[in-house]
C-alpha positions as CSV (number, residue, x, y, z in Angstrom):
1,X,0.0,0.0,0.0
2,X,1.1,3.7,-0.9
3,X,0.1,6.8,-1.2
4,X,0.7,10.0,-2.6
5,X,0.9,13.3,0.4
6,X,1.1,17.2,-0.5
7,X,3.0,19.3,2.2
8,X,5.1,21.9,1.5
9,X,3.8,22.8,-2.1
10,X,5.3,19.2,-3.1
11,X,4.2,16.0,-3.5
12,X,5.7,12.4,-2.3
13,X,4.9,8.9,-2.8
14,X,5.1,7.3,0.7
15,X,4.9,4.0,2.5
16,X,5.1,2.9,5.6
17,X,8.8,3.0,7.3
18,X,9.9,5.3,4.4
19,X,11.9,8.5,5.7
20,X,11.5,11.8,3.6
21,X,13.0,15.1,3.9
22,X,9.9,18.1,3.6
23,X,10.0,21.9,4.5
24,X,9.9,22.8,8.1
25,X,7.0,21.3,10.4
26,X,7.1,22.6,13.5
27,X,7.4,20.0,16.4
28,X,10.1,18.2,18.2
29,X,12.4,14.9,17.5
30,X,9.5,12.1,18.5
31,X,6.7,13.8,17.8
32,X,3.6,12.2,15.6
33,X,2.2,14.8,13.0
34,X,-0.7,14.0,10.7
35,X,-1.2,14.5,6.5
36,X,-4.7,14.9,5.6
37,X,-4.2,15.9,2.1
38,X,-4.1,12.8,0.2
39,X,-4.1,13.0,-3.5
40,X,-4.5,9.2,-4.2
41,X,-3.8,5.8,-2.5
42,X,-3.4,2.7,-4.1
43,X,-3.8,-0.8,-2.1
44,X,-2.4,-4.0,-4.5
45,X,-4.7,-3.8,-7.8
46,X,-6.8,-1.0,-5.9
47,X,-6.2,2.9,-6.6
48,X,-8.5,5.4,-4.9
49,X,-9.0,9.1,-6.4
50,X,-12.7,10.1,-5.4
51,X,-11.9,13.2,-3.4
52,X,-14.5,12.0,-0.5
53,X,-12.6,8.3,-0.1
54,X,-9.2,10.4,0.4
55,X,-10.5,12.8,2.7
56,X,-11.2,9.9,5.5
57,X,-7.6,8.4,4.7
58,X,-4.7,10.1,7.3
59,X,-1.0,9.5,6.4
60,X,0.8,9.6,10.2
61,X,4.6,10.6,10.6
62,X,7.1,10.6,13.4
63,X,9.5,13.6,13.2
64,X,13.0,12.3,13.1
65,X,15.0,15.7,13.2
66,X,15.1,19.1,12.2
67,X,17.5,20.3,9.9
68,X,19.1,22.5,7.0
69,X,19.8,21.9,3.6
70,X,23.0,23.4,1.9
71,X,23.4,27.3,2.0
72,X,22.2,28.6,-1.6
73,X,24.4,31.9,-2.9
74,X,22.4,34.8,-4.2
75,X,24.4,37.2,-5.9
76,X,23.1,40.3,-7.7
77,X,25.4,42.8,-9.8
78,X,23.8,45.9,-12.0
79,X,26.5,46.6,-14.4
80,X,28.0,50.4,-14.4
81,X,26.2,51.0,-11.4
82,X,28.8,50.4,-8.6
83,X,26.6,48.3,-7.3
84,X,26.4,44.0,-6.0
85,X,25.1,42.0,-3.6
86,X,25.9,38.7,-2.5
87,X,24.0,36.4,0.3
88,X,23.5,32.6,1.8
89,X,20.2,31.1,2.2
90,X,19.4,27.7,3.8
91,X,16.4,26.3,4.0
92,X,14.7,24.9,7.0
93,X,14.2,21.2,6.7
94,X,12.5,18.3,8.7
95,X,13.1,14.6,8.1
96,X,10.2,12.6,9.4
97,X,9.4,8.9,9.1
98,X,5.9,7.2,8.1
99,X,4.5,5.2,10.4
100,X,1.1,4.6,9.2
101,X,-1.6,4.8,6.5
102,X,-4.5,5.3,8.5
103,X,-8.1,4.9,6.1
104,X,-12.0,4.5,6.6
105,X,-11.3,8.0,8.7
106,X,-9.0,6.6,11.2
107,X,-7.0,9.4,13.1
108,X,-3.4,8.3,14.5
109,X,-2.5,9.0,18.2
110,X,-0.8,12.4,18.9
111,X,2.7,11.5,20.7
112,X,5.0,14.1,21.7
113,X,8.8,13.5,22.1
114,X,11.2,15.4,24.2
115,X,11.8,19.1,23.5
116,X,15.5,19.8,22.6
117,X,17.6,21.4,25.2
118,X,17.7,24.6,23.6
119,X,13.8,24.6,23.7
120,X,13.7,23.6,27.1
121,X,16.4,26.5,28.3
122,X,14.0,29.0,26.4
123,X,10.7,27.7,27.8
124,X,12.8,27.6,31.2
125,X,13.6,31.3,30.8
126,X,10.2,32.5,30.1
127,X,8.8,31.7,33.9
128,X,11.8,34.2,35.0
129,X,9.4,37.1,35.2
130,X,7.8,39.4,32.6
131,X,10.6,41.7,32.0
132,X,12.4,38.1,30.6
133,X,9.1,36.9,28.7
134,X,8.7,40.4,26.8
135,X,12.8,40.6,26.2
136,X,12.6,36.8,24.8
137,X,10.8,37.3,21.6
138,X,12.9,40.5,21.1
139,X,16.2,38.3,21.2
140,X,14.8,35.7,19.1
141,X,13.8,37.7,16.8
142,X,17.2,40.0,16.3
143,X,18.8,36.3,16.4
144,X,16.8,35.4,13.4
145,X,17.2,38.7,11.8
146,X,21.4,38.7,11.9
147,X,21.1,35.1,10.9
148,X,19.2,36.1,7.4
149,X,22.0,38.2,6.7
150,X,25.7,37.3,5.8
151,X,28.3,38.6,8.0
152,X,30.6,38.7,5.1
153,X,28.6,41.0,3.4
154,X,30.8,44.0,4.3
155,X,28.7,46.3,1.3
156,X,25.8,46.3,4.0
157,X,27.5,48.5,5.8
158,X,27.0,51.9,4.4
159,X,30.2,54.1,3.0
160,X,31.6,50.5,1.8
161,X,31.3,50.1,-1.6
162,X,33.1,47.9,-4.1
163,X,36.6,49.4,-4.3
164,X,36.6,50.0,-0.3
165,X,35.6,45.9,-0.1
166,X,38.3,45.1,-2.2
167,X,40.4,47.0,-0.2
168,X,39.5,45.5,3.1
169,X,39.0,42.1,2.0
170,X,42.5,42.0,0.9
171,X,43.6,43.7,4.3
172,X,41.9,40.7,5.9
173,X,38.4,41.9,7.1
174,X,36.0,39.8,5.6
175,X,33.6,40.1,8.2
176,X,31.2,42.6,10.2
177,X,33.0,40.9,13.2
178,X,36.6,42.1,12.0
179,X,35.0,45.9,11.8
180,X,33.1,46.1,15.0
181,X,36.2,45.0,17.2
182,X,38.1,47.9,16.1
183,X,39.6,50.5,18.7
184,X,40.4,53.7,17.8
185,X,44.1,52.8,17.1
186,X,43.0,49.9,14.3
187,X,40.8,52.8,12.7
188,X,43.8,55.3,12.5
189,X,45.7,52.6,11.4
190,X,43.3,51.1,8.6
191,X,43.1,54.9,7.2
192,X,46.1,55.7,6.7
193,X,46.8,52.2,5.1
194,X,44.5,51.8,3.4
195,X,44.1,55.7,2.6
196,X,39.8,55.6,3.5
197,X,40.2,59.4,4.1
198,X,38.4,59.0,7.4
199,X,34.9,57.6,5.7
200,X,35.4,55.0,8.4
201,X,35.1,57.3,11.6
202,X,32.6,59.5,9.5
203,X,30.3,56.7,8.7
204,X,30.7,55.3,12.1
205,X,31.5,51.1,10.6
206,X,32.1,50.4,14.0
207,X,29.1,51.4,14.9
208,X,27.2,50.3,11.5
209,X,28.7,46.5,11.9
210,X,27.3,46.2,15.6
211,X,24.1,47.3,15.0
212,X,24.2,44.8,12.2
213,X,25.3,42.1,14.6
214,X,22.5,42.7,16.6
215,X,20.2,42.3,13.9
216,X,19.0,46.0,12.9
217,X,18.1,46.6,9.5
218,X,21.3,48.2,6.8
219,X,21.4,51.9,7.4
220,X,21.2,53.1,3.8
221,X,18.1,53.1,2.8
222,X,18.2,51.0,-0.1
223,X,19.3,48.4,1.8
224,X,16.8,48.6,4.2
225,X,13.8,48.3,1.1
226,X,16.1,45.9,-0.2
227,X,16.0,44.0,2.7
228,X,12.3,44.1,3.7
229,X,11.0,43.9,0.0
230,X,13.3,39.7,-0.1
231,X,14.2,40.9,-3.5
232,X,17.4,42.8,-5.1
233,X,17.5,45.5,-6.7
C-alpha cells in the first residue's frame, strides 16, 4: 500500500517506514504529525481518487529531526552602477518517518517526544518574570534577523562600496566581526593604510557593523527596502 501526500507545495509517494525530507514542520524529535491531504492511494490492484474516499484516509509521521539543507548563494550585480550584492540562504528542513496509513477515517494518536535542550532552556527562561518573557521574543527575533543576513557581506555597511571591499578584503576583514572589534588605534591605522580618508570614523563602521550584529536593518536606505521587499534591486 502507498500513497501520494502534498505538504510543503510538493508532493511524495510514501509507505510505511519510508523516511523523507519536507519543509519545516514545527514540532520536536518524536513527535507524531498528521497528512490529511491525500491526492491518491493505491492498495495492490486497488487505486482510490474520489476526493470524498481520500479525505477519510490520514497519512501519520514521526519527526525524526530538524535540519538544513545546503546554504544557496544569491548574488546580484547591476552593471556600471557600482553596485552587488551577494547572500546565503538555507532552508529549514525536517526529516520525518511514516508510520502509518491510517483509512475509513482513522485518526493516528498524537505523541509528543522530548523538547531539545535549547527549547527547554527558552521555555525555562520565560517563567523568569515578565521583563524576561517580553525581552525573549525581542532576542529571538534580532537572532533570526542577523542570521538572514551574511556577516561577510561587508557592502551592508554603508560608505563601503566595491573598491573599499576590495580594499578591506584583501587587508583581511572579511567580516562585520573584523569591523566592530576595532579600537580607535585599528581605525587610525586602517586609514592611513588603506588611505579611506576618514569615511570609516565618518560613517561610524564600528558602529554600523554592531548594530548589524544585533540584527537591525542596513542603514542606507536601499538596503533597508532591499532588505524588507526579499528581493534585489
Amino acid at each position: 500500500m502507498f500513497a501520494v501526500i502534498k505538504t510543503g507545495g510538493k508532493q511524495f509517494r510514501v509507505t510505511a517506514n519510508d523516511r523523507i525530507t519536507t519543509a519545516k514542520i514545527e514540532g520536536n524529535p518524536g513527535d507524531t504529525v498528521a497528512f490529511g491531504t491525500v491526492l491518491m492511494l493505491t492498495d495492490g490492484e486497488k487505486t482510490t481518487l474520489d476526493a470524498k474516499a481520500l479525505s477519510e484516509i490520514t497519512v501519520a509521521a514521526e519527526i525524526v529531526e530538524q535540519a538544513r539543507g545546503e546554504k544557496v548563494i544569491a548574488f546580484k550585480k547591476r552593471r556600471r552602477q557600482n553596485s552587488k550584492r551577494k547572500r546565503g540562504f538555507r532552508a529549514e528542513l525536517t526529516v520525518i518517518r511514516i508510520t502509518d496509513i491510517l483509512t475509513g477515517g482513522k485518526k493516528p494518536e498524537m505523541k509528543k517526544g522530548e523538547a531539545s535542550p535549547v527549547a527547554l532552556k527558552a521555555a525555562s527562561s520565560e517563567t523568569n518574570g515578565k521583563a524576561t518573557a517580553k525581552a525573549a521574543p525581542k532576542a529571538a527575533k534580532a537572532a533570526a534577523a542577523a542570521e538572514a543576513l551574511d556577516a561577510s557581506n561587508l557592502s551592508l555597511i554603508s560608505g563601503v562600496g566595491p573598491t573599499i571591499e576590495k580594499k578591506l578584503r584583501a587587508a583581511g576583514i572579511t567580516s562585520w566581526n573584523d569591523i566592530a572589534s576595532w579600537s580607535e588605534a585599528d581605525i587610525a591605522k586602517w586609514d592611513e593604510e588603506l588611505k579611506l580618508r576618514g569615511r570609516a570614523t565618518r560613517e561610524e563602521w564600528v558602529e554600523q557593523a554592531k548594530e548589524l550584529l544585533a540584527g537591525k536593518p542596513p542603514r542606507a536606505k536601499a538596503d533597508q527596502a532591499e532588505q524588507a521587499s526579499g528581493e534585489d534591486y
